[in-house]
GUDREN-795627 format. One line per field, with one value per residue: x, y, z of N, C-alpha, C, O, CB in turn; residue in one letter. Coordinates in pm, 1 decimal, decimal comma, always signed. Glycine has a CB too. Layout:
<nodes>
nc1 = X:...
nc2 = Y:...
nc3 = Z:...
cac1 = X:...
cac2 = Y:...
cac3 = Z:...
cc1 = X:...
cc2 = Y:...
cc3 = Z:...
oc1 = X:...
oc2 = Y:...
oc3 = Z:...
cbc1 = X:...
cbc2 = Y:...
cbc3 = Z:...
rest = A:...
</nodes>
This chain:
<nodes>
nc1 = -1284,1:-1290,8:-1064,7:-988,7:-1213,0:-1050,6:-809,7:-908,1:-1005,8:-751,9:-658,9:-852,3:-1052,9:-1336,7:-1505,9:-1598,5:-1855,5:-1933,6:-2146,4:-2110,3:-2140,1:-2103,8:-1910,1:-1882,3:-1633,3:-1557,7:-1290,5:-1321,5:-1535,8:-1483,5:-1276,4:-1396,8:-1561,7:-1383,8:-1256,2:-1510,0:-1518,1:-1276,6:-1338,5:-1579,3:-1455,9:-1253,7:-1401,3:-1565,8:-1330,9:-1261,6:-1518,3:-1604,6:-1358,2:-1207,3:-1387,3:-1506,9:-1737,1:-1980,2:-2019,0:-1814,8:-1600,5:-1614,4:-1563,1:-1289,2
nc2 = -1250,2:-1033,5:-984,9:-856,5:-660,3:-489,0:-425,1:-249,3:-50,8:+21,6:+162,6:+367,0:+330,7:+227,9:+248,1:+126,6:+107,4:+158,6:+28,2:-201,1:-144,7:-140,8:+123,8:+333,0:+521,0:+868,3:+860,4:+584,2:+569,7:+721,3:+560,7:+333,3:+420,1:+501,2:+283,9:+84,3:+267,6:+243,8:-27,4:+0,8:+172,5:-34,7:-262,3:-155,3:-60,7:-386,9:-456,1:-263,9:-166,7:-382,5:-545,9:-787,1:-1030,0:-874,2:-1069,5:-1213,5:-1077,7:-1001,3:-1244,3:-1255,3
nc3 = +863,3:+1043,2:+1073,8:+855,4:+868,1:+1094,1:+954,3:+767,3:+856,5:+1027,5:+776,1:+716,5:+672,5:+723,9:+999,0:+1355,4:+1559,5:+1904,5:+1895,4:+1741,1:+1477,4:+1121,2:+991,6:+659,5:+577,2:+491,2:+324,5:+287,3:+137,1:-112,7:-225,0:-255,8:-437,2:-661,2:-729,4:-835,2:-1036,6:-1192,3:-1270,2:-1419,7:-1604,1:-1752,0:-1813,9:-2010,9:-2190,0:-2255,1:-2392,9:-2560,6:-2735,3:-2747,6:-2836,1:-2690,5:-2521,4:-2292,0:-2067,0:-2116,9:-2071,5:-1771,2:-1663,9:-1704,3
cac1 = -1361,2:-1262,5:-900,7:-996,3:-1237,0:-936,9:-713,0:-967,1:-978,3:-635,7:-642,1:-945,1:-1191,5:-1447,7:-1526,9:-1667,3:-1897,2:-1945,1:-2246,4:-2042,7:-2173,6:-1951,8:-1967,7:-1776,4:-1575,0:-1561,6:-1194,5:-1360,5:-1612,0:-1448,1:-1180,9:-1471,0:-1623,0:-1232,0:-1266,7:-1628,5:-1514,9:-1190,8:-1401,4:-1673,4:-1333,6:-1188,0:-1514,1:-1588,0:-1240,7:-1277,6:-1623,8:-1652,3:-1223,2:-1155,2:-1493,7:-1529,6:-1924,5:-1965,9:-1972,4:-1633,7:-1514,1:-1630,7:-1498,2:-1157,6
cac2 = -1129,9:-987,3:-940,2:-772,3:-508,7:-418,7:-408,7:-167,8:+51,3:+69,8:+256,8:+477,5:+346,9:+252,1:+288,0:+53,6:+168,5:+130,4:-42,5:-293,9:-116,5:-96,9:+237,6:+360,5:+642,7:+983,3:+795,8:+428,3:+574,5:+735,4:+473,1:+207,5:+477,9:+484,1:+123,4:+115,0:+382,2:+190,8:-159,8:+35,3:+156,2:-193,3:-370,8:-70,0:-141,3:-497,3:-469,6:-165,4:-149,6:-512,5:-673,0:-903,9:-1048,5:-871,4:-1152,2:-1300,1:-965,4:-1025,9:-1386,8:-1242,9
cac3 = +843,0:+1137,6:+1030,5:+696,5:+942,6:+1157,6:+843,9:+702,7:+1001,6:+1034,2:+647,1:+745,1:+573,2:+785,6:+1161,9:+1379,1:+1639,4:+1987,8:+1898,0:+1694,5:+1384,9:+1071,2:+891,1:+597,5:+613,3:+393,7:+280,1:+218,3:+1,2:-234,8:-220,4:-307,8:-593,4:-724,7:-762,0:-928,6:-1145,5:-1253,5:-1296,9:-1542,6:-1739,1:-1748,9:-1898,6:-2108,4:-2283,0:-2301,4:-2458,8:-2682,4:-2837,0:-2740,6:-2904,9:-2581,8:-2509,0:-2137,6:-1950,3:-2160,8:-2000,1:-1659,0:-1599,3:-1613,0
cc1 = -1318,2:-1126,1:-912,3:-1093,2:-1162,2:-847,5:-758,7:-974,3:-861,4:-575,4:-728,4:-1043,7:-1304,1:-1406,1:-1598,6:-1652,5:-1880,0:-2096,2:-2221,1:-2120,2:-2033,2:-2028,0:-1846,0:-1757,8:-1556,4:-1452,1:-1249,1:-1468,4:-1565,0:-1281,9:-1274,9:-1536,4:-1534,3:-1245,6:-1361,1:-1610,2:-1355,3:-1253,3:-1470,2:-1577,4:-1307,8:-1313,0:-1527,5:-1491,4:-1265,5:-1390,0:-1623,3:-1495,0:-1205,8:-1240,2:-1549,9:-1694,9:-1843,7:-1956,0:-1863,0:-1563,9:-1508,1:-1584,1:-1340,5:-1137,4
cc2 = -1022,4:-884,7:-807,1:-618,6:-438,7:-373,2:-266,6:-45,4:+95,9:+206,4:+331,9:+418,6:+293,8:+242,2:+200,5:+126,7:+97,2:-12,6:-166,7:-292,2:-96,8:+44,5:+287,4:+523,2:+707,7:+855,9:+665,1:+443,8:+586,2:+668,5:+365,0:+340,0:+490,3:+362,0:+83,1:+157,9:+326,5:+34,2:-125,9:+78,2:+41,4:-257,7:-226,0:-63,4:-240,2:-455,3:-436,8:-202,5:-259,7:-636,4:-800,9:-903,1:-975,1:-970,3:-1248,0:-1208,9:-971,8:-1136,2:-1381,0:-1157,1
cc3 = +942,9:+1124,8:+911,4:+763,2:+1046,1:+1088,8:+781,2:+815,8:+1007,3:+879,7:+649,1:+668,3:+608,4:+935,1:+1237,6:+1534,5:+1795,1:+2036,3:+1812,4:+1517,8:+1285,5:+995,4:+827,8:+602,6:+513,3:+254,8:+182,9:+123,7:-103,2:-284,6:-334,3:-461,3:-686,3:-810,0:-854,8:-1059,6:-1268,8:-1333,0:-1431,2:-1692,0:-1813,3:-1846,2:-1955,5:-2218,7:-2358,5:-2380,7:-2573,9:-2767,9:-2825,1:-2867,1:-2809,2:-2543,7:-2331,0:-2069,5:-1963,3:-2026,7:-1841,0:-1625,3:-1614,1:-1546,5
oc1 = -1316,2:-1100,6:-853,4:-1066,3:-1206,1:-785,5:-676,4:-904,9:-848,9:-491,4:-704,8:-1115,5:-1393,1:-1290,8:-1703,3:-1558,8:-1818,8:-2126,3:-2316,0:-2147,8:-1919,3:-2143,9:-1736,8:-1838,0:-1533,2:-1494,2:-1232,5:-1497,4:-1577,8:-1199,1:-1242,9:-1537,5:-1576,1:-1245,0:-1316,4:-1659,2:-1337,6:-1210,1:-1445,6:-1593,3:-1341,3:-1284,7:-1436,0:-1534,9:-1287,6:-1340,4:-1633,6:-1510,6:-1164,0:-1204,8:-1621,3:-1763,9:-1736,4:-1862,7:-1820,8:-1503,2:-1400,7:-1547,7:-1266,3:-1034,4
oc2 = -908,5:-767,5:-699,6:-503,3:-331,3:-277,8:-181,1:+55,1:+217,5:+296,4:+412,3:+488,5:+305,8:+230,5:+181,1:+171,2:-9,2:-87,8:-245,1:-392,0:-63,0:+64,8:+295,7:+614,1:+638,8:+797,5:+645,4:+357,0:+503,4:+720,9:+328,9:+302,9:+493,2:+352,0:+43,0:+114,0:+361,9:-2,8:-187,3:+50,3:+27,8:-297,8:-172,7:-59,8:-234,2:-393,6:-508,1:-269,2:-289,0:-732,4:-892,2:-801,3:-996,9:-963,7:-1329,9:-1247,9:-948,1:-1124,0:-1464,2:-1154,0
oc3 = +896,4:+1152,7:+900,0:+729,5:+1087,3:+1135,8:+748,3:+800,5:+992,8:+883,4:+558,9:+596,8:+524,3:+976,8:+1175,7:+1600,7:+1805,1:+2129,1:+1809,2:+1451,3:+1317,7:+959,3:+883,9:+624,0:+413,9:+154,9:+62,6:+41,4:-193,4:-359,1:-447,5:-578,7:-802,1:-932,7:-962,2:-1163,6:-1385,4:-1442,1:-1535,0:-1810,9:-1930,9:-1959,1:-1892,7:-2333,9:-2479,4:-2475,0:-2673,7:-2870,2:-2937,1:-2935,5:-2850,7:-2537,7:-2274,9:-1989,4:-1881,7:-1927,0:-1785,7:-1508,4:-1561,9:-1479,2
cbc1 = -1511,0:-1260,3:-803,7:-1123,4:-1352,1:-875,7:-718,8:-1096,6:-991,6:-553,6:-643,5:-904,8:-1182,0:-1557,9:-1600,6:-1638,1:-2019,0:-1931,5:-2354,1:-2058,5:-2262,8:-1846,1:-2053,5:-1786,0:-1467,3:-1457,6:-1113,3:-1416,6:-1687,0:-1466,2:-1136,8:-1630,5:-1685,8:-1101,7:-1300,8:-1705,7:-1481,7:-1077,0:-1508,8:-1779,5:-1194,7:-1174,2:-1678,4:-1601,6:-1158,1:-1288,3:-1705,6:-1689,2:-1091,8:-1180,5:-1401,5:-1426,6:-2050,1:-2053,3:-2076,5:-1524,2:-1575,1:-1732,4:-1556,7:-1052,8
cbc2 = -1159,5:-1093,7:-1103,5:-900,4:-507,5:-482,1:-541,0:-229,2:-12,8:-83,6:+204,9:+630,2:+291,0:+159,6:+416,7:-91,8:+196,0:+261,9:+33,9:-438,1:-16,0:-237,8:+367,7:+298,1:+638,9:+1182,8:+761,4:+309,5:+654,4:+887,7:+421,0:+110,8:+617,9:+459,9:+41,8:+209,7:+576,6:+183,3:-214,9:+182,4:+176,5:-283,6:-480,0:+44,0:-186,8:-605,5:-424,0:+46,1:-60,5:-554,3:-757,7:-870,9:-1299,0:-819,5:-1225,3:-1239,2:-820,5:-1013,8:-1535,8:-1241,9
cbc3 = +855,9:+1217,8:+940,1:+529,5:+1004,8:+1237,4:+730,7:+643,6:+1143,4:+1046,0:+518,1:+707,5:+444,2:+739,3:+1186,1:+1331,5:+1589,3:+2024,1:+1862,9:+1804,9:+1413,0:+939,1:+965,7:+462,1:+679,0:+483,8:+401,0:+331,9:-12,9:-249,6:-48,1:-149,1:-597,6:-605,4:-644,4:-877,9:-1032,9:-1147,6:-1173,9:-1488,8:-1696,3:-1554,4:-1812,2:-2055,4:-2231,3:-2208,6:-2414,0:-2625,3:-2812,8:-2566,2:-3033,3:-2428,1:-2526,6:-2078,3:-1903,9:-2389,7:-2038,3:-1630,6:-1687,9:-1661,4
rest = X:X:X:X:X:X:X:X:X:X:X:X:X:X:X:X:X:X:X:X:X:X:X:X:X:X:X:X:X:X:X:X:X:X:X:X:X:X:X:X:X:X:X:X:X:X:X:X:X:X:X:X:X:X:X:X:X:X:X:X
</nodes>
């Protein structure tokens, strides 16, 4: 875990405080709403043009 919040730091995307707080950064948000926003595509495919039950769609 540790590795993966220095890893993430090192790409800007969150900040870890002096108080050993993590906080996400302008960057890691709309990095993670990128992501969100590509996922809701992805199963919105599968589902609606594919015909897939949602949770077929979700277990790959």
């Amino acid at each position: 875990m540790a590795g993966m919040i220095r890893r993430m730091q090192r790409q800007d995307l969150v900040d870890l405080g002096a108080d050993k707080r993590i906080r996400i950064t302008k960057q890691g948000l709309e990095g993670g709403k990128d992501i969100a926003r590509r996922h809701r595509l992805t199963e919105w495919l599968m589902v609606k043009l594919l015909g897939m039950d949602l949770h077929q769609a979700h277990r790959l």
